[in-house]
C-alpha positions as CSV (number, residue, x, y, z in Angstrom):
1,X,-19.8,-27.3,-6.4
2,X,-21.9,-25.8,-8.8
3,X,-20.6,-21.8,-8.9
4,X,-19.0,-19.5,-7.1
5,X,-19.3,-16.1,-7.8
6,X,-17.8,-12.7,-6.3
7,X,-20.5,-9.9,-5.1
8,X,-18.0,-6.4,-5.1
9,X,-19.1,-4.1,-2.6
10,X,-17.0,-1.3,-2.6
11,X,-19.9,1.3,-3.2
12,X,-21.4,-0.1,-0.6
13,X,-19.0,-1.3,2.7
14,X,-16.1,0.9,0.8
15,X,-17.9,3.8,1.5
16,X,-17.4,3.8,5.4
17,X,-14.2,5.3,4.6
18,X,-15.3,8.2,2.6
19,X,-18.7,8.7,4.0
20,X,-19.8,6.9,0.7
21,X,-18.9,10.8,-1.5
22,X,-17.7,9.1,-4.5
23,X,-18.8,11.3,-7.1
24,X,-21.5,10.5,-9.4
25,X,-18.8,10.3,-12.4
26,X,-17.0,8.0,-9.8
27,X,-20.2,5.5,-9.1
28,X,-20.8,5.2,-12.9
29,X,-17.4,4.3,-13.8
30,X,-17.4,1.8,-11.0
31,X,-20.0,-0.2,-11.8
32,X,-19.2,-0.1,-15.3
33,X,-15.6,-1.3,-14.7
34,X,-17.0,-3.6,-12.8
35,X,-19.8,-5.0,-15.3
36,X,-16.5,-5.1,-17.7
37,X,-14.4,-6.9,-15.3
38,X,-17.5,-9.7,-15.7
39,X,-18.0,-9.2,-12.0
40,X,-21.2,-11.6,-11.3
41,X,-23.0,-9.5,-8.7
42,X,-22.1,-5.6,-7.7
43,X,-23.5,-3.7,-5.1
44,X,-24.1,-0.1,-5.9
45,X,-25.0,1.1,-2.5
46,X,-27.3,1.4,0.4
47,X,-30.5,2.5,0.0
48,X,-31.6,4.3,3.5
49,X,-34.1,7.2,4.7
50,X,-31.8,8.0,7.3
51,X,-29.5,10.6,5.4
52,X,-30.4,13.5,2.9
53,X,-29.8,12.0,-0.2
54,X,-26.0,13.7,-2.4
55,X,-25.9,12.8,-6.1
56,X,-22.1,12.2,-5.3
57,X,-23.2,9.8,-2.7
58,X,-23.7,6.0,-3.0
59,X,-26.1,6.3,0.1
60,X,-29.3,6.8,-2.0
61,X,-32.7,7.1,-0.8
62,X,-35.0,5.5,-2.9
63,X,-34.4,2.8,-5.6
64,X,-35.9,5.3,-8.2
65,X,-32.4,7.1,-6.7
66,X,-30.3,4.8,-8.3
67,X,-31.6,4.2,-11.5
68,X,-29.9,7.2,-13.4
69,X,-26.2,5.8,-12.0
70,X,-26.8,2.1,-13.8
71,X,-26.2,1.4,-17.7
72,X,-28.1,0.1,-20.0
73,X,-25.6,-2.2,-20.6
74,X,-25.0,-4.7,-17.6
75,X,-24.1,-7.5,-19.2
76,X,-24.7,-10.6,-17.2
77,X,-24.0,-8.8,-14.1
78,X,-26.7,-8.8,-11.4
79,X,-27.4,-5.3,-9.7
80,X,-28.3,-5.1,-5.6
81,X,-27.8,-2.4,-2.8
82,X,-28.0,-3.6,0.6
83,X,-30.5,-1.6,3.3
84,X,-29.6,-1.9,7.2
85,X,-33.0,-3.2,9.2
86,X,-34.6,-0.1,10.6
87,X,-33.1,2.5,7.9
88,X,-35.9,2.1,4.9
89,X,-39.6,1.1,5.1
90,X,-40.1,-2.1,3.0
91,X,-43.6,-0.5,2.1
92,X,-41.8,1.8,0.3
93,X,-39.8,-0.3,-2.0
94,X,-41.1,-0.7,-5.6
95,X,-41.7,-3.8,-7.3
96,X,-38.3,-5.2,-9.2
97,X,-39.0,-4.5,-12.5
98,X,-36.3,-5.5,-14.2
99,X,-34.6,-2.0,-15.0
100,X,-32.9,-1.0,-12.0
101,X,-32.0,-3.4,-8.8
102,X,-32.0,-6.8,-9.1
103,X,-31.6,-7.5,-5.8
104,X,-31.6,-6.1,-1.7
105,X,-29.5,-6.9,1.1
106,X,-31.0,-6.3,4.3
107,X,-28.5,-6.6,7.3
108,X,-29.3,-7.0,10.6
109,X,-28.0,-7.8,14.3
110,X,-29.0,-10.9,16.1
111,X,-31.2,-8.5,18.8
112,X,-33.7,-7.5,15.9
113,X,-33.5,-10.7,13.6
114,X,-37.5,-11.4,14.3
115,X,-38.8,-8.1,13.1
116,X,-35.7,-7.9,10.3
117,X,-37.3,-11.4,8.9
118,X,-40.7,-9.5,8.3
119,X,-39.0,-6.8,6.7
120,X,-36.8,-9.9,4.3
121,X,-40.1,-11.2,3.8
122,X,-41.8,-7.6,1.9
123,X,-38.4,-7.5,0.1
124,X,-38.8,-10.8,-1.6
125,X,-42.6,-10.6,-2.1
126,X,-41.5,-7.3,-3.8
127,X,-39.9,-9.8,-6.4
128,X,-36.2,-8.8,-5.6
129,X,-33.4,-11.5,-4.8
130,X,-33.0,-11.5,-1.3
131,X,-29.8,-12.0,0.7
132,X,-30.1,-12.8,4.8
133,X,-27.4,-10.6,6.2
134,X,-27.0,-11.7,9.8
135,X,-24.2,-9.4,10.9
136,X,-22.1,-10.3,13.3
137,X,-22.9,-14.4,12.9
138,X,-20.2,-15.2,15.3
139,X,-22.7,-13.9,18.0
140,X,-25.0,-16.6,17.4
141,X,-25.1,-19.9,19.6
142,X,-25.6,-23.0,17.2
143,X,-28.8,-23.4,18.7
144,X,-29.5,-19.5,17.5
145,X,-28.1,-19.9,13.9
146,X,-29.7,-23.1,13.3
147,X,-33.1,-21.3,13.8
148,X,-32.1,-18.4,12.1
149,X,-31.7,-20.8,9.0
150,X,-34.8,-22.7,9.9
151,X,-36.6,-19.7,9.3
152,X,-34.6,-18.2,6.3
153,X,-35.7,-21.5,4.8
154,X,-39.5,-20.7,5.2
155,X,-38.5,-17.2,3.9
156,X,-36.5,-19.1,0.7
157,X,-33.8,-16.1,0.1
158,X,-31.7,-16.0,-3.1
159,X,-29.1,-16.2,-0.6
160,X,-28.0,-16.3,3.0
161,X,-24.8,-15.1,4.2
162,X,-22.2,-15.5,6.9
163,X,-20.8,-12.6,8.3
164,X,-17.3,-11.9,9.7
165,X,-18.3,-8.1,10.6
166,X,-15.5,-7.3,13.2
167,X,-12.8,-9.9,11.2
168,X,-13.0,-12.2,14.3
169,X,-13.5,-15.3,12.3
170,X,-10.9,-18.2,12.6
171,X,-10.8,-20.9,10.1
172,X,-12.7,-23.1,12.6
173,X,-15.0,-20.9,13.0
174,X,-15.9,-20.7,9.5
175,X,-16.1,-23.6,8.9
176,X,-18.0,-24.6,11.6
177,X,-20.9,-22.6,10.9
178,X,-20.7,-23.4,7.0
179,X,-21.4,-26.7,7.8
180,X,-24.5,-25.8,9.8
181,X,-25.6,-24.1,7.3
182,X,-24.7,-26.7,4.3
183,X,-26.6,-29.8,6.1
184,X,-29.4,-27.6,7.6
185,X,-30.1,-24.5,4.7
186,X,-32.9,-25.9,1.7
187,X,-30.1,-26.9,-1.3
188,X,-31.2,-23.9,-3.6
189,X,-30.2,-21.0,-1.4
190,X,-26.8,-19.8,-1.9
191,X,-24.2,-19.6,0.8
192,X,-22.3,-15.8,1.0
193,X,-19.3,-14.9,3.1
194,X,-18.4,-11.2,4.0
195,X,-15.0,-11.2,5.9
196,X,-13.2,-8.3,7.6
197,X,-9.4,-8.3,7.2
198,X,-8.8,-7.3,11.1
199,X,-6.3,-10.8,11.2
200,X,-5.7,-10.8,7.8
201,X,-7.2,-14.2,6.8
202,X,-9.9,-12.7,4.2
203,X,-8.1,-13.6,1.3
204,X,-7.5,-17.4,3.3
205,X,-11.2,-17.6,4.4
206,X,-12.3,-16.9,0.7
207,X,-10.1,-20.2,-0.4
208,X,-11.0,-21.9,2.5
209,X,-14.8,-22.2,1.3
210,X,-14.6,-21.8,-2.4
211,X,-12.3,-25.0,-2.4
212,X,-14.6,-26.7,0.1
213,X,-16.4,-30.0,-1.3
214,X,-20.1,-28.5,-1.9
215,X,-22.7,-29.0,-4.2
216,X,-23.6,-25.3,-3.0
217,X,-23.6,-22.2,-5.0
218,X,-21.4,-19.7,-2.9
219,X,-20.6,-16.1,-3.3
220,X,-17.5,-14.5,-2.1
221,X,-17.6,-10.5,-0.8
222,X,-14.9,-8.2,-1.7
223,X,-14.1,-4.9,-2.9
224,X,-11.4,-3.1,-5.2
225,X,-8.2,-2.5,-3.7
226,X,-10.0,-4.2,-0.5
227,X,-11.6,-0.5,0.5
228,X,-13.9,-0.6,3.6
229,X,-13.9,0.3,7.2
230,X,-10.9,-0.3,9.5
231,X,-8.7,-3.1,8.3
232,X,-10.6,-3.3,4.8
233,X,-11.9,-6.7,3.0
234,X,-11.0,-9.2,0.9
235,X,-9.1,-7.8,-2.4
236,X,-11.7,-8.6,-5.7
237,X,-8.6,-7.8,-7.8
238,X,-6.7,-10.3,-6.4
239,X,-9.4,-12.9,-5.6
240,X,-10.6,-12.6,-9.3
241,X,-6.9,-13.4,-10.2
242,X,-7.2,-16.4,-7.9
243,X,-10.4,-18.0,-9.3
244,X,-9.3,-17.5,-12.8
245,X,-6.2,-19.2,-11.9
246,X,-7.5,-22.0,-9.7
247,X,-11.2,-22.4,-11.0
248,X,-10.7,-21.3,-14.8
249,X,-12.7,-18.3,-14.5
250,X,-12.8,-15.8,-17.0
251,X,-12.7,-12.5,-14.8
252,X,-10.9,-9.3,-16.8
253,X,-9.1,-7.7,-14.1
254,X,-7.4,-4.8,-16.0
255,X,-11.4,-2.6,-15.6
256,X,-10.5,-3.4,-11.8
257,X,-7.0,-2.0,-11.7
258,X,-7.9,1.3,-13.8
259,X,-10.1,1.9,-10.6
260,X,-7.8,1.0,-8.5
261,X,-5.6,4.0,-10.0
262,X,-8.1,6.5,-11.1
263,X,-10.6,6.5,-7.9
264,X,-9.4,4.2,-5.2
265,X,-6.2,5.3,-4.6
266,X,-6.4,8.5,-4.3
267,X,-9.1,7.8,-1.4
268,X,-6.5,5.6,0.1
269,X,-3.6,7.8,0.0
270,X,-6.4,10.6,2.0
271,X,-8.5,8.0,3.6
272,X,-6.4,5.1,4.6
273,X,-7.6,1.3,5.5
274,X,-5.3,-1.5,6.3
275,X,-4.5,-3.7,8.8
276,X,-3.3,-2.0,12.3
277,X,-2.8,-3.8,15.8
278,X,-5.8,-1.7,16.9
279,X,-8.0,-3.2,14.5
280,X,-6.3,-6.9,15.4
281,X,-6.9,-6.2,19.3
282,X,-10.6,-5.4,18.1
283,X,-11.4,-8.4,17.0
284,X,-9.3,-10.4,19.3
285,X,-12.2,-8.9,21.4
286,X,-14.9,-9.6,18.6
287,X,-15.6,-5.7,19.0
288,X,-17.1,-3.1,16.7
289,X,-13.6,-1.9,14.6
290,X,-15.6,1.8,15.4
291,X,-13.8,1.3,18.9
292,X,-10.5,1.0,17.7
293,X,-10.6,3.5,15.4
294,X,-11.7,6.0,18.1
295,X,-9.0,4.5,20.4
296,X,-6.4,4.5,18.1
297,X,-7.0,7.9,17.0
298,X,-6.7,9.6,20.7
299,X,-3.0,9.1,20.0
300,X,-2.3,9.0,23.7
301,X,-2.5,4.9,24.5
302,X,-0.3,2.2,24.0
303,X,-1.5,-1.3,22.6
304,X,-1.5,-2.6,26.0
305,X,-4.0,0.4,27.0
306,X,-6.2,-0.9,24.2
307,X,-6.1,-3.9,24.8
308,X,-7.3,-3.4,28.5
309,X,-10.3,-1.1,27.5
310,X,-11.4,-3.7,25.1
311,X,-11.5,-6.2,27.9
312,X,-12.9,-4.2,30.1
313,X,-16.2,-3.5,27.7
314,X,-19.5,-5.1,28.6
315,X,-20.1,-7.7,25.8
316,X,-23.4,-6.1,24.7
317,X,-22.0,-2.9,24.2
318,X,-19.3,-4.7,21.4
319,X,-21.4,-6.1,18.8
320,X,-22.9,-2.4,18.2
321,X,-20.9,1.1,17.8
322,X,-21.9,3.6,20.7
323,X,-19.7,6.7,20.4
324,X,-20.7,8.1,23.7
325,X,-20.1,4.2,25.2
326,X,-16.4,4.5,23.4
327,X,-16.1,8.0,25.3
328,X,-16.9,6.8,28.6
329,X,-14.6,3.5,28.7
330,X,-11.5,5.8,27.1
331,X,-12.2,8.5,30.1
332,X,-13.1,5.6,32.8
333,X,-9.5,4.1,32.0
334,X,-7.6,7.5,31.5
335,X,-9.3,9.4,34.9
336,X,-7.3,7.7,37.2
337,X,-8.0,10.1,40.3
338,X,-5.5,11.4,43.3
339,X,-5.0,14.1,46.1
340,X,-3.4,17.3,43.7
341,X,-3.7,19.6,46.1
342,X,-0.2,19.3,47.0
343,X,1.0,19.4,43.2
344,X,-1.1,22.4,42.4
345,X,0.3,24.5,45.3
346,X,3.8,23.8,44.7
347,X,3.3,24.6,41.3
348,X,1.4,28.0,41.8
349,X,4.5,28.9,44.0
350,X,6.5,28.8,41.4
351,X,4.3,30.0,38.5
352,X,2.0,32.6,39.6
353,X,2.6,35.8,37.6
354,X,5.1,34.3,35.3
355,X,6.0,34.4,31.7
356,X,5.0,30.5,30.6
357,X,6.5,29.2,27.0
358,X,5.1,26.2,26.4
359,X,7.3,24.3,23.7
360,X,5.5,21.9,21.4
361,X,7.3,19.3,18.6
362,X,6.5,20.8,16.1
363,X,8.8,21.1,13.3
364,X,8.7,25.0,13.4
365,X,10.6,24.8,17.2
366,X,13.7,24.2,15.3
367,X,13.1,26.2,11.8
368,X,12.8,29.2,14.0
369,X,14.6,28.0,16.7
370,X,16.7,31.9,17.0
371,X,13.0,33.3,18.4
372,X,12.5,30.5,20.6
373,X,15.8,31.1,22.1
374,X,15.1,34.6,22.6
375,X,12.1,34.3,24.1
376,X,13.2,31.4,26.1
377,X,16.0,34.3,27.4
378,X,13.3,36.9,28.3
379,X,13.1,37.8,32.2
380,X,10.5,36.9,34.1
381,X,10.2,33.7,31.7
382,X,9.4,29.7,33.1
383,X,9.4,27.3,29.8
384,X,7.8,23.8,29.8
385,X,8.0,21.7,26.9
386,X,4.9,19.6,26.6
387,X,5.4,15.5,25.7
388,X,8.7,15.5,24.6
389,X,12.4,16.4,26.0
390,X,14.0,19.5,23.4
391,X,17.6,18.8,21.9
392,X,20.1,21.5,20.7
393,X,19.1,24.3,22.7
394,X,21.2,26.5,24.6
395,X,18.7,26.7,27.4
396,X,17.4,23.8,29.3
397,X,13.7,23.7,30.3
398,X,12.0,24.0,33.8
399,X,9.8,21.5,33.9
400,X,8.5,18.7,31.2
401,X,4.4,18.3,31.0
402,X,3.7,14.9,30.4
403,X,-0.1,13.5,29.6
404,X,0.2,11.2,26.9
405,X,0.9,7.5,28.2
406,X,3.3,6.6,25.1
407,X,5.0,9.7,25.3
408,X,5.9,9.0,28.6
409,X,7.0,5.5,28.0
410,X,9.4,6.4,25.3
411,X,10.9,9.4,27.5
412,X,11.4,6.4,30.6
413,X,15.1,6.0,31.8
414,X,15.7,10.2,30.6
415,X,16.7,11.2,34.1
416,X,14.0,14.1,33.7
417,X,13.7,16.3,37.0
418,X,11.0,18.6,37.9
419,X,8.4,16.5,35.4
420,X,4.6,17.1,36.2
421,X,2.3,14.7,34.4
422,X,-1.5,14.1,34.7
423,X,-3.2,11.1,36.4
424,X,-3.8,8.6,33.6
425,X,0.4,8.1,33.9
426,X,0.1,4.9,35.6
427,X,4.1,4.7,36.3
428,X,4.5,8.0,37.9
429,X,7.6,7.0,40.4
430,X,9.6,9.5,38.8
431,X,7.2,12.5,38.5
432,X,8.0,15.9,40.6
433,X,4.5,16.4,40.8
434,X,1.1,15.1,39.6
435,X,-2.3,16.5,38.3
436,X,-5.7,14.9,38.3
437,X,-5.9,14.1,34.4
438,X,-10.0,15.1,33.5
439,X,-9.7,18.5,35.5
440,X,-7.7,19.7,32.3
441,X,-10.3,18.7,29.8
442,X,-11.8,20.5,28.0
443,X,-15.1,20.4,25.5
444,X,-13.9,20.3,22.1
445,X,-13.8,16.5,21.2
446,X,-10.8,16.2,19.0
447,X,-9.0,17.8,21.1
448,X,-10.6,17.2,24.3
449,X,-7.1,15.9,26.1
450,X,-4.6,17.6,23.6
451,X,-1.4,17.9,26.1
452,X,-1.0,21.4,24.9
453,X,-4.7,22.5,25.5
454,X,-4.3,20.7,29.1
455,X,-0.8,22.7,30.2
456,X,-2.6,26.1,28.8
457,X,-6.2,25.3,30.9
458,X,-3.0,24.3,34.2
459,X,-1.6,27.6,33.8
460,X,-4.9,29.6,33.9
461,X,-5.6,27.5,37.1
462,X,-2.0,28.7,38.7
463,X,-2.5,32.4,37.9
464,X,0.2,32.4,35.3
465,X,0.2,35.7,33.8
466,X,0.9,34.9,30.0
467,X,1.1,31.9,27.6
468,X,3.7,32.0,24.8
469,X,3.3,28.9,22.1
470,X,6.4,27.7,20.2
471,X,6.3,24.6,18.0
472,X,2.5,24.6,17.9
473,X,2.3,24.2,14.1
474,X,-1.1,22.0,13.8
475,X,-1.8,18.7,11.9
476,X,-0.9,17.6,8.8
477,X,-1.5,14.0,6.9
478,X,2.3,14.5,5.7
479,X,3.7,11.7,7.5
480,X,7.2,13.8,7.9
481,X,5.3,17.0,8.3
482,X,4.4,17.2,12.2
483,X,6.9,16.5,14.3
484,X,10.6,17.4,15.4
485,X,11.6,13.9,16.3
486,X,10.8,10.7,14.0
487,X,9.6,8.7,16.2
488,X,7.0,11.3,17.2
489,X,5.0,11.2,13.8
490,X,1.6,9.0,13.7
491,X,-0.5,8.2,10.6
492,X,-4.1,9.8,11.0
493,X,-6.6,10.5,8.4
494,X,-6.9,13.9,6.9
495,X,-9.9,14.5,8.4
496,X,-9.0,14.2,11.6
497,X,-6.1,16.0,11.6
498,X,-8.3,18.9,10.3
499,X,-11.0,18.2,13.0
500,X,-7.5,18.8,15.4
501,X,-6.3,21.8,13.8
502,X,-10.1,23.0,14.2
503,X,-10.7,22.2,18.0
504,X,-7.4,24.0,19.1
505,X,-8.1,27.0,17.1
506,X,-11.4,27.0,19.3
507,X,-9.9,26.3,22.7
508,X,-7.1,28.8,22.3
509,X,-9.7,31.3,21.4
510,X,-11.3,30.9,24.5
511,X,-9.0,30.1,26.8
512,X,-7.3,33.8,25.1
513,X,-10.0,35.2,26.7
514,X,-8.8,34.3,30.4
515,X,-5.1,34.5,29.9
516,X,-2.9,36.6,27.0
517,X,-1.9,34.0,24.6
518,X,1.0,34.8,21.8
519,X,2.4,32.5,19.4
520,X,6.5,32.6,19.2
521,X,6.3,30.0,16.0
522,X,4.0,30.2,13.0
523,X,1.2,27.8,13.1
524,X,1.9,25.7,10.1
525,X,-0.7,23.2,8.8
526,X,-3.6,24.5,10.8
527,X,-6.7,25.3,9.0
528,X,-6.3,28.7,6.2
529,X,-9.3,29.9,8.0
530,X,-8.0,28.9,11.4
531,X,-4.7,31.2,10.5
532,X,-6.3,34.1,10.2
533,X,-8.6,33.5,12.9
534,X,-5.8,33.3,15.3
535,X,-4.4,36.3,13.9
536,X,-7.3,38.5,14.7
537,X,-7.9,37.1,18.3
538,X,-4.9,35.7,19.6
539,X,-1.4,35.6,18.1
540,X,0.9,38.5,18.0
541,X,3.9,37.9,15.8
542,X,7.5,38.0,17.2
């Protein structure tokens, strides 16, 4: 073996988790850090026309973007950004001249490898080092790859890759294809390997090759504290403790840990990556990790649901992220159809022109727990708790709304009477009465099948005559901040809590406009705007 050598791309592949806004102080003192840490090859970025260019962004451009975030100083380090086929015309990439990029990644799927080899081609007759990207390389046949290399030969690339994109890749399977391309790829091209962390064998895969008996220059991706997309990547602190370890390198990991501790982590403790079972199932299925993200962050399905809507995707919808795709198989599984008009009826008998208090889980049911109880008492009043059976109240509830399939899998065995839950509840036996799940939709995405949102849009349908909300609090990324029962509390990202807190304080508004809505409870951890938003239109303290 003649080198191996770690390419840290956490500017780059790290910045699907924060929409690349590091901070231009941030991207300096990561590549510096890095260039200290003696880090062979560090990629700063991606260079794409597709976005308006933020100097707090590592999404630049133009090369000419980047050059004010490099130092003078790079030591021996070499200096690339990576561009996605189809994002940047090659025409306008300057010649390398030695004081900004030294190299350019260009990634691309197996669909538009023909036209993404032209485009390889202008970047290395542009005198940068060129790295083949083939995303996804599990996607090839060997009959595929073996071409692809064919012709990355003719091309002669600094280096050519293989790429573990959804964390799919099994030790056999690596190895497989590294031995197509070590008896098949011209001797002086170096080999690359970019793993996911969806099964957790990164760190394996990395010693996997690097021990492997090769004459063949390799390079091993990673990125501080193992940031990117979904389950993350391979660790370069740790592997850089491995190599100087196992191979006698002479990597300075302490540059790597300040990061870790000055920029990373707080991104992580906002932003979180790791390993998850949606992001295993994913790429069980060798399916984009966008798909279990959006999956797991509904909040409503079990693994087992999961798992079903990844088997029933159509293999060429997997290798590439298609949000409105990921919206359609989510509603195709949920919108399990029936004959309501029976439900409905009953229901309207017994709630037309009544007093509805919806109870939530939040944590502020119990905090105020003496207005709950009052209005709980009031005449004229019906109260349905939405996803969840209360505890410690003197009253007992009418009915229990159910539309969220965990929910109702952890409430199984409760001996719950008069329980009404939507259509996606495959194991209905013990439901009073049942509603077709996509009637109560509505067109706020984040919130699009909020249980709450779906029992208020119900009511309107049955003529109640007012909505009262206790325990609606909103969203926080507090672990111990959302919910009245423990086993209630899921781990989202701050944004998309907010993006919740957002969407209800838009559907409330309108649905306000079609039946009076109060708030028993103070919303807690909606949005500061949002509060005084729903104070104006719709909440009238108790």
């Amino acid at each position: 073996m003649k080198s191996i050598s770690i390419l840290d791309c956490t500017l780059r592949d790290g910045g699907y988790v924060n929409e690349w806004m590091f901070g231009k102080g941030n991207i300096k003192t990561i590549i510096t850090k890095l260039i200290e840490a003696k880090i062979e090859i560090i990629e700063c970025g991606f260079i794409s026309q597709k976005n308006k260019f933020s100097s707090d962004s590592s999404q630049f451009n133009s090369v000419e973007d980047l050059i004010g975030y490099l130092p003078e100083n790079r030591g021996k380090s070499t200096l690339v950004a990576m561009i996605n086929y189809g994002e940047y015309d090659p025409f306008d990439l300057p010649l390398c001249d030695g004081r900004s990029l030294d190299g350019i990644r260009v990634a691309f799927h197996k669909k538009d490898k023909d036209e993404a080899l032209k485009v390889c081609q202008k970047v290395k007759d542009r005198g940068y080092k060129l790295f083949l990207q083939p995303m996804v390389s599990l996607n090839y046949t060997d009959k595929q790859f073996l071409d692809l290399i064919s012709k990355a030969n003719d091309i002669n690339p600094y280096a050519f890759y293989i790429v573990d994109s959804f964390g799919a890749m099994k030790r056999s399977d690596l190895l497989h294809l590294f031995y197509l391309i070590d008896y098949n790829l011209d001797p002086d091209i170096c080999v690359g390997l970019h793993s996911h962390n969806n099964l957790q064998l990164s760190y394996s895969h990395a010693q996997t090759l690097t021990s492997h008996l090769t004459k063949r220059d390799l390079i091993i991706d990673s990125s501080i504290f193992g940031m990117g997309r979904g389950a993350g990547n391979l660790n370069t602190e740790l592997f850089a403790e491995y190599l100087n370890q196992v191979n006698g390198a002479c990597y300075k990991v302490p540059p790597l840990l300040q990061v870790m501790d000055s920029v990373i982590d707080p991104i992580y403790r906002y932003k979180y990556w790791g390993y998850s079972l949606a992001y295993y199932l994913s790429a069980v299925h060798n399916c984009h990790p966008n798909y279990a993200t959006y999956l797991d962050n509904k909040n409503t399905l079990t693994v087992e649901n999961i798992n079903e809507i990844f088997g029933r995707m159509d293999n060429d919808n997997k290798a590439i992220y298609d949000k409105d795709y990921a919206e359609k198989a989510y509603m195709n599984y949920q919108d399990d159809r029936v004959a309501d008009l029976q439900s409905r009826a009953q229901l309207k008998e017994k709630l037309k022109g009544k007093n509805v208090l919806i109870l939530a889980p939040g944590k502020s049911l119990y905090d105020e727990r003496n207005k709950v109880a009052a209005a709980a008492t009031e005449p004229n009043t019906v109260v349905i708790s939405v996803n969840f059976l209360p505890e410690g109240f003197e009253f007992e509830c009418d009915f229990v709304f159910v539309s969220n399939i965990r929910r109702h899998e952890a409430m199984q065995g409760k001996g719950i009477s008069n329980l009404i839950v939507t259509s996606n509840i495959r194991h209905r036996e013990n439901a009073s009465y049942v509603i077709n799940y996509s009637d109560l939709l509505n067109s706020e995405e984040s919130v699009e099948d909020n249980a709450a949102m779906m029992l208020v849009s119900l009511l309107i349908t049955l003529e109640a005559a007012s909505v009262q909300l206790a325990g609606l609090d909103g969203y926080t990324a507090d672990l111990r901040g959302n919910f009245v029962q423990d086993n209630m509390e899921f781990l989202k990202k701050a944004s998309v809590m907010e993006d919740m807190n957002r969407g209800m304080t838009v559907i409330l508004k309108k649905f306000s406009n079609q039946i009076p809505i109060t708030f028993v409870t103070r919303p807690r951890h909606v949005h500061p705007f949002s509060i005084s938003y729903l104070r104006k239109t719709i909440v009238s303290e108790r």
